[in-house]
N, C-alpha and C positions, 0 to 999 in steps of 0.2 A: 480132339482138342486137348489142349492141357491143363494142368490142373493148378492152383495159386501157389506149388513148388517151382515154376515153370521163370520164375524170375532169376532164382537163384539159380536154377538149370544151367542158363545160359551162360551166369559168372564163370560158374565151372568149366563148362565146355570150353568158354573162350581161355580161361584160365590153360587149360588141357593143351590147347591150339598154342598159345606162347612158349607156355614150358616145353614142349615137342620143339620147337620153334629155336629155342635158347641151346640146345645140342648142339646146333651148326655152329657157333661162333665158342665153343668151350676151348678151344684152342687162343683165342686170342684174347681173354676175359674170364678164362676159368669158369668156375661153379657159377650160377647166374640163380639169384632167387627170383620167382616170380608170385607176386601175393596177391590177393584180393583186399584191401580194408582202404579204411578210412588214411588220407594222406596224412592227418594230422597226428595220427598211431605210431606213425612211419618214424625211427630214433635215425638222426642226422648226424650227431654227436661223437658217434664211432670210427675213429680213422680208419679200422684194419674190419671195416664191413663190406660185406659182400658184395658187389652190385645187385640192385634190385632193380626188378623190373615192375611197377606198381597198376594193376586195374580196378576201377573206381567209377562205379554207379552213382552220378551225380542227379538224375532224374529219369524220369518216363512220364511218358507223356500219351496221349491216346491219339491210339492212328484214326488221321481224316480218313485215310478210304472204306474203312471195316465199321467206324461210329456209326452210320445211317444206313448199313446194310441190310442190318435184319431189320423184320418187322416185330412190332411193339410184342415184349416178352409177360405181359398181365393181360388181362381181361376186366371189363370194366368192373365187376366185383372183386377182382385182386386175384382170380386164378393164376397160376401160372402155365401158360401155353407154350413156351420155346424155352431154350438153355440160352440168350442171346452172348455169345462171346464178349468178355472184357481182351479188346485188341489195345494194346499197348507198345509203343516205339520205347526202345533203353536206349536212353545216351550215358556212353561211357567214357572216361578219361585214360588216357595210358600213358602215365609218366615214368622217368627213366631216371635212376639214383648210383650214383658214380662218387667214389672216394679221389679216384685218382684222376687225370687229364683224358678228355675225350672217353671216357668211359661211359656216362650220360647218354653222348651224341651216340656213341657208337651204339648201347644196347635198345636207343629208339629209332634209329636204322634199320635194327634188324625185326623190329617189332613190327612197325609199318608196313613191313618187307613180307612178314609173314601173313600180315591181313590182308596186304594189297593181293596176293596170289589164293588166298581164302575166303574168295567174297561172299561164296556163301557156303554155310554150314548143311552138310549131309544128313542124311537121315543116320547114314551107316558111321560116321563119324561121333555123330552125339550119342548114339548108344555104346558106341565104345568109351568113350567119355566118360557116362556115368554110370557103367558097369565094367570096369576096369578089368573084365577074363583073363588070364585065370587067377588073379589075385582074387583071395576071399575077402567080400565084399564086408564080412561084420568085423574086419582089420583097419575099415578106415570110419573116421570121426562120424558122430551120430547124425549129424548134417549131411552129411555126402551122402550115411548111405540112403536117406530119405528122396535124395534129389534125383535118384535112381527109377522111385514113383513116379517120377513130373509127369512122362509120358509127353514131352517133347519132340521126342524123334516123330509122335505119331500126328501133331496138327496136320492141320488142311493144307496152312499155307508154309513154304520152305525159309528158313531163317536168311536176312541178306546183311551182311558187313559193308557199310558206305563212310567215308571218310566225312566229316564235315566241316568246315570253315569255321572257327571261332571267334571272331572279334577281338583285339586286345583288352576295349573295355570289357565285353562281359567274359574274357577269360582273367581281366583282373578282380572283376565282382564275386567270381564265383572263388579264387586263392582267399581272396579277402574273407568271403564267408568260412572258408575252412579253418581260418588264422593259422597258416603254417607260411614256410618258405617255398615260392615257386620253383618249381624246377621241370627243363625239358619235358613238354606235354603235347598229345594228339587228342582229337576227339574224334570220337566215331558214332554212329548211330546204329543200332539191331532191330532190326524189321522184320515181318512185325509178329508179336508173341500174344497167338491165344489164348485165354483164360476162359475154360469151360463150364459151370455148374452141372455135375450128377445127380440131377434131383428129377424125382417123374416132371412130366409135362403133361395136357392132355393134347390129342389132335383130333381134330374134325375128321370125320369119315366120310368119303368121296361122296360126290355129287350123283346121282344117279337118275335125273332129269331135270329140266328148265320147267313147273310147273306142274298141272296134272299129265297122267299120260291117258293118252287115249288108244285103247286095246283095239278100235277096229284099221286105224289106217298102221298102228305103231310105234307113233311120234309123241313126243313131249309139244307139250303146248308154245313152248319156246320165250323168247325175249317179249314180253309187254310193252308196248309203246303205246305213250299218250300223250295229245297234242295238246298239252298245256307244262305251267312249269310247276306245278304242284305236287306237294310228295304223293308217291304212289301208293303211300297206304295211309290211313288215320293218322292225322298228325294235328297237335294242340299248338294254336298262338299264345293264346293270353287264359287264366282262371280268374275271375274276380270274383270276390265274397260280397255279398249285398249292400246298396249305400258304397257304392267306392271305401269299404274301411282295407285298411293294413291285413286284416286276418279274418277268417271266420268260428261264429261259435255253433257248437253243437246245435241242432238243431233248424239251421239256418240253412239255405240252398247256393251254392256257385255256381256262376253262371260260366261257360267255358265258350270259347270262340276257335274253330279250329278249321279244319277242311278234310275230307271223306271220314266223319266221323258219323255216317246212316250204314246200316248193315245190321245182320242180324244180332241178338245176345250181348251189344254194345252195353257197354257199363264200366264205372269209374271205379279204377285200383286203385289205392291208396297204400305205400309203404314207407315206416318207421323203422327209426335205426335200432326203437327196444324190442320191435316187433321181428319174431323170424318167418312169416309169415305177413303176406297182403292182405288189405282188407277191398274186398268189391262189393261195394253200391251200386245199386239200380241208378241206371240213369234215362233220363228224358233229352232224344233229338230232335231238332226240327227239321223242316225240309227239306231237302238243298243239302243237309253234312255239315253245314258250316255254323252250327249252332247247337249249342246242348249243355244241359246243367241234370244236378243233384242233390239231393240232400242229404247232411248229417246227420244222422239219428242222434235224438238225444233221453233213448231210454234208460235204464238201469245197465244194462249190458254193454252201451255204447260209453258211457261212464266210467267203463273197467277197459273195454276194447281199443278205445279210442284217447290217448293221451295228448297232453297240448304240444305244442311244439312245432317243428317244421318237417314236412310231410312231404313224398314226391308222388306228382297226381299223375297218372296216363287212363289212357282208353283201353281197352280188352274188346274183344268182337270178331264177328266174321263178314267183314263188307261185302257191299254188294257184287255178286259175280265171280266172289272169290269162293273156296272150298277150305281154306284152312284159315284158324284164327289169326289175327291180327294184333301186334299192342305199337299203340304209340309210342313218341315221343315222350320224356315226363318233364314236369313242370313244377316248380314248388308251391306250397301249399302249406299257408302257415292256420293252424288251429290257436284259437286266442282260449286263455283259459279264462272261469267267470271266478270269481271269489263269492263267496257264500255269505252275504253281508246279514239278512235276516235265514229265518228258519228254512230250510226247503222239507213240507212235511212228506212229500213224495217218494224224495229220495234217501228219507232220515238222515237229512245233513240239520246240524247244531247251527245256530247262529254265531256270528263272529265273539271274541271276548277280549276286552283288555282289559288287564292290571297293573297298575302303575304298585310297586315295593319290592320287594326280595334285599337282598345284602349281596353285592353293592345294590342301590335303587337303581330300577329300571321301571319299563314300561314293556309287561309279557304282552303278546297279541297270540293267542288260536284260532286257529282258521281252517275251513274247509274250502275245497276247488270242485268245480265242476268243469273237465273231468277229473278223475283222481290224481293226484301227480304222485308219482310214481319215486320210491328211495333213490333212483339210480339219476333223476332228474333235481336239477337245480333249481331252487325255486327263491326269488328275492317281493321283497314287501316293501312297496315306499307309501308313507304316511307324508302326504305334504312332500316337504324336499327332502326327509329322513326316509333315509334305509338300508333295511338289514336282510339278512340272508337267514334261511331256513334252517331250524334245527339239524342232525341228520337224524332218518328216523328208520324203523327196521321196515313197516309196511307201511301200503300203497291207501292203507282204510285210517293209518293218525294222523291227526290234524299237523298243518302246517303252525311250528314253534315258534316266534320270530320275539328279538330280543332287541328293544330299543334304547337309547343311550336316557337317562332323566333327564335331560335340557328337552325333549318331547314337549311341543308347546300342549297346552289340555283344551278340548272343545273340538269341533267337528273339523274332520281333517279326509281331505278326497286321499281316497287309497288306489293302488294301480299291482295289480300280482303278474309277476314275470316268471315264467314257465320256460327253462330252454330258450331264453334268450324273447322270448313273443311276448309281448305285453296284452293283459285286457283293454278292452276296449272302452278306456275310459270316457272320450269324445264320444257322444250320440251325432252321427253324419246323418241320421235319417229328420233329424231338425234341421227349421231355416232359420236364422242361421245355428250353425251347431252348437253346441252345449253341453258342456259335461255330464254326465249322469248322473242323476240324484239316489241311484239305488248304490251306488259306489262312493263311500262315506262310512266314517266309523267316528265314534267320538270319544277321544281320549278323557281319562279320566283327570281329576286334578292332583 
């Protein structure tokens, strides 16, 4: 494949192919310059100028046949698995600049003339192209000698020159864009140029049976079929946290609904964007697979282990009948955080504190979370309809800082702590009908 010099490669070469090209008519039109730039660079102004011959990279565009070739070049963690080629169509302009009568016409005559009998570019052509033998190569500009690397000659697929149709309007949309003077123009299109990445990949290592093998007949166990439409391994529908709430807290059990979730060793992963490492909980199935829950710990260690936020949940296990572990599907899994309104003497958490003064006057709030929330986690505080955003703080054991504006009305105000976007659970769902919690309340001072 080629490498991201693979663009300009091609200017050259085509460039290479005109200028070779402009030899045959030097008898009727003398010396013939042929340039690569922008038309609008191009000085009109000079009567005793040379004929030029002008090519002009107006866009690229990406080839429909190469876009959907390969297969996806990441892994769902972001490995990278494949180099997937950036395949790219160049359309190019070739206009014709003449001082004197029929000069113009004649040097895009012979232009046309030379791509139409060059439809497609050689391997053996474009290495001579951008390695000019036996001229010494550190004699020509720092550009060229680079485009020498592209490694063009060497893609997959062969370069093809096709002539294409232009429209008057969008050949006069695109003079318009240049703002210069139109003058005699072809357009052409260069098919198609690969762009490679040099960077490891990983690859999978062959297959080496369909399942266990079996040493006495010598066969792999072969293709599984089962007569129903359900996944063929452990797989979750729905997690819900107790009381139909939004989120669950520490210590609370989720009930999960899934299908071949019985087998042995079965138990709930839990993984965190802070965490580089899963957390697996024991879980409880019921009969049938199609039922099973677990619970949060809400010890000292799960405090530390276990941060609020949003969590992606699957199964781990060895189902039934099978020999090698299994993991599900995952599911999200939002942990609500509690705010620490009185003392918790278990866990030496301080009860909540507010001070209304400082310069300017505010209203300070300190606060603890069960679980801890963590520096690298966002944490907001709404009193009533005010709220503020967490101090930053260096570790995971200071209390949450929050800083509210003095129009803070004073007297008991429901508080709600949002952890990574998950709110506590200020609705009690387990009342009929529901009702806000009366342990989530602070009361501002006057």
């Amino acid at each position: 494949m080629s490498s991201p010099l693979a663009i300009g490669a091609v200017s050259a070469v085509l460039r290479n192919l005109l200028d070779n090209g402009m030899l045959d008519i030097g008898g009727v039109l003398g010396p013939v310059n042929v340039s690569v730039q922008a038309p609008d660079r191009i000085k009109l102004d000079d009567n005793d100028a040379t004929p030029q011959l002008n090519l002009f990279l107006y866009q690229a565009t990406p080839n429909a046949a190469w876009r959907n070739r390969e297969l996806p070049s990441r892994s769902g963690s972001g490995d990278r698995l494949t180099n997937a080629p950036l395949a790219l169509d160049l359309h190019y302009l070739v206009t014709a600049y003449g001082v004197a009568d029929m000069q113009a016409e004649i040097l895009l005559g012979y232009a046309m003339y030379v791509l139409h009998e060059v439809p497609m570019l050689d391997r053996a052509g474009i290495r001579r192209a951008l390695d000019p033998s036996p001229l010494d190569v550190s004699m020509l500009p720092p550009a060229l000698q680079a485009l020498a690397a592209s490694d063009l000659a060497d893609q997959l697929e062969a370069l093809r020159i096709t002539p294409t149709a232009m429209p008057i309007d969008e050949m006069s949309k695109l003079w318009s864009a240049i703002q210069t003077h139109y003058r005699p123009s072809a357009a052409y299109q260069v098919s198609v140029v690969l762009i490679e990445a040099a960077k490891p990949a990983r690859a999978a290592l062959p297959v080496l049976s369909r399942g266990p093998y079996d040493t006495l007949t010598g066969q792999d166990r072969g293709v599984v079929v089962q007569a129903d439409l359900l996944p063929p391994g452990p797989a979750i529908a729905t997690a819900t946290p107790p009381h139909a709430q939004d989120a669950a807290r520490l210590g609370e059990t989720v009930a999960v609904v899934g299908s071949r979730l019985d087998g042995s060793s079965m138990r709930a992963r839990l993984r965190h964007r802070l965490l580089d490492a899963p957390v697996d909980l024991p879980a409880s199935v019921a009969p049938g697979g199609t039922k099973a829950s677990f619970t949060l710990p809400a010890d000292a260690a799960a405090q530390v282990a276990l941060p609020a936020g949003l969590w992606q949940l699957s199964f781990v296990g060895t189902p039934a009948g099978d020999l090698l572990e299994r993991e599900s599907n995952a599911v999200a899994l939002m942990i609500a955080p509690d705010p620490v309104v009185a003392a918790d003497a278990v866990l030496g958490l301080p009860a909540i504190a507010l001070v209304r003064g400082g310069a300017p006057l505010r209203v300070n709030v300190q606060l603890a979370a069960r679980p801890q929330v963590r520096p690298e986690q966002t944490a907001t505080l709404a009193l009533g309809s005010q709220t503020a955003v967490a101090a930053r703080r260096l570790l995971a054991t200071d209390l949450l800082s929050f800083d509210f504006p003095a129009t803070l009305a004073a007297g008991p105000q429901r508080l709600r702590l949002r952890v990574d976007g998950v709110d506590s659970l200020l609705v009690d769902k387990a009342a009929r009908p529901p009702r806000f919690d009366p342990g989530q309340q602070a009361t501002v001072p006057p």
